[in-house]
N, C-alpha and C positions, 0 to 999 in steps of 0.2 A: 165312412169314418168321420166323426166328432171332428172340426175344428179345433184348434186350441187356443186360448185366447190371443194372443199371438198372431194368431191367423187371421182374425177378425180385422176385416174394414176400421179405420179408425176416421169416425165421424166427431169434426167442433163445431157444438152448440154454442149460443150465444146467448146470455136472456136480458135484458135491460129491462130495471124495473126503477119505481121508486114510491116511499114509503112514508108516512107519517107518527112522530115518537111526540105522543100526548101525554103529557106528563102532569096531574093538578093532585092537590091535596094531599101530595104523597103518594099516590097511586097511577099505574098508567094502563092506557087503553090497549088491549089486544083484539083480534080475531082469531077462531079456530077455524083450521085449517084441515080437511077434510082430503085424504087417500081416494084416488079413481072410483075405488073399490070400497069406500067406504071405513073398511080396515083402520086403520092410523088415523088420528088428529091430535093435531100438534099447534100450539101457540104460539102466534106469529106477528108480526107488526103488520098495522092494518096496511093496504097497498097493493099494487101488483104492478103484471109487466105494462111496457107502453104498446100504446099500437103503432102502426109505421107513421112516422111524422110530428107524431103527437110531444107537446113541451113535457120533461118528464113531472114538472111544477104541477100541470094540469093533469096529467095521470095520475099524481096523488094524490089528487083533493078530490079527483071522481071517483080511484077505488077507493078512501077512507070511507065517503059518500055511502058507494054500494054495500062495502062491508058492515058499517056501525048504524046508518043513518044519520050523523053530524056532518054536518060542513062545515070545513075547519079552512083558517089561514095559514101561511107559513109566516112561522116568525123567522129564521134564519136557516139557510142549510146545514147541518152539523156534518154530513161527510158522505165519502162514498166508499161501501166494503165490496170489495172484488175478492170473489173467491173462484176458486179450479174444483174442481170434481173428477174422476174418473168413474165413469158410470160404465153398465151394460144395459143393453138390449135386444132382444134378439135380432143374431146376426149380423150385431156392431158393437163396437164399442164407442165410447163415447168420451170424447174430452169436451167437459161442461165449462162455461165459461158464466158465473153470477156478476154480475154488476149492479147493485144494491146503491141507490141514491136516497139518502135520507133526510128529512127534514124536519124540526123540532115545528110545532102546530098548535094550536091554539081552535077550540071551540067557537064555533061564532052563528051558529044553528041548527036543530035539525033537534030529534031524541032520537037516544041510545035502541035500538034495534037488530035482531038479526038478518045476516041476507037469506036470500030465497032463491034456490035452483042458481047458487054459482056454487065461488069454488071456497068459501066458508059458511059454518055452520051455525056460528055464536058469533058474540060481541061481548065483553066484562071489563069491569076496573077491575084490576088487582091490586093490592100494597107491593112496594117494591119489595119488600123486604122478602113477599109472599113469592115473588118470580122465579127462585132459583129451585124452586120445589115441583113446576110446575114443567108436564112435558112440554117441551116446546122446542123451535126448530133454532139454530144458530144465530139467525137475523135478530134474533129478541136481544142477544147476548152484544152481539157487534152495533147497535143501535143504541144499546145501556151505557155501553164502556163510548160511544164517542156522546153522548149525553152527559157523562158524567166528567171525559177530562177535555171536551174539545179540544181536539187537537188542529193545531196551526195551519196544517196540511190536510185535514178533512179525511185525515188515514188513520185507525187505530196500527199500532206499533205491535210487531210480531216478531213472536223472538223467530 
């Protein structure tokens, strides 16, 4: 007999990441974001998770790095988005835990290129205005809004 979801083990993940929100000329930096399986790609802010130990500071400027080819500074931290998930998998379920560090960034070397055998595919400027059209995954969205009203507390406000 079929478990029911119910039944399922409940497994919490945890991901700590953190990210860079390049902003010039009107336009800002994304990478696309590539499915296991190839299936989905979705527009994301360049970045990813940390490895054990590592400053999350220095995790962003290495995947900005691996993703686009630029090596960027941080101008200031604009915030952190913490999100929950309830996922599946087989034969668990899953309470996901995102913790999302972001940081406004500045160019300071490298050219614009894609990665190769990771976990994006592209590298592009968009126009902001261009962004709300385009598929892409939440972080683009929660990175826009604390770019846009910093907030004091480095938390976007939720109803």
């Amino acid at each position: 007999m079929a478990e029911t979801a119910d039944e399922l083990p409940l497994l919490r993940r945890r991901r700590v990441a953190a990210y860079g929100m390049c902003v010039r000329d009107g336009q800002v930096l994304l990478a696309r974001v590539t499915s296991p399986d190839g299936g989905e790609r979705l527009w994301t802010m360049p970045g990813g998770g940390l490895e054990h130990g590592e400053d999350p500071l220095d995790a962003m400027t290495r995947e900005v790095e691996e993703e686009t080819g630029y090596q960027v500074e941080a101008e200031r931290l604009l915030g952190i988005d913490s999100r929950r998930r309830s996922l599946r998998e087989p034969g668990a379920r899953i309470d996901f835990h995102a913790l999302r560090v972001v940081y406004a960034v500045r160019i300071v070397g490298g050219d614009l290129r894609h990665e190769v055998g990771g976990t994006t595919d592209q590298a592009a400027w968009f126009d902001l205005d261009e962004v709300s059209s385009l598929s892409r995954v939440d972080l683009v969205d929660a990175a826009l809004e604390l770019h846009r009203t910093t907030p004091p507390t480095g938390r976007i406000a939720r109803e």
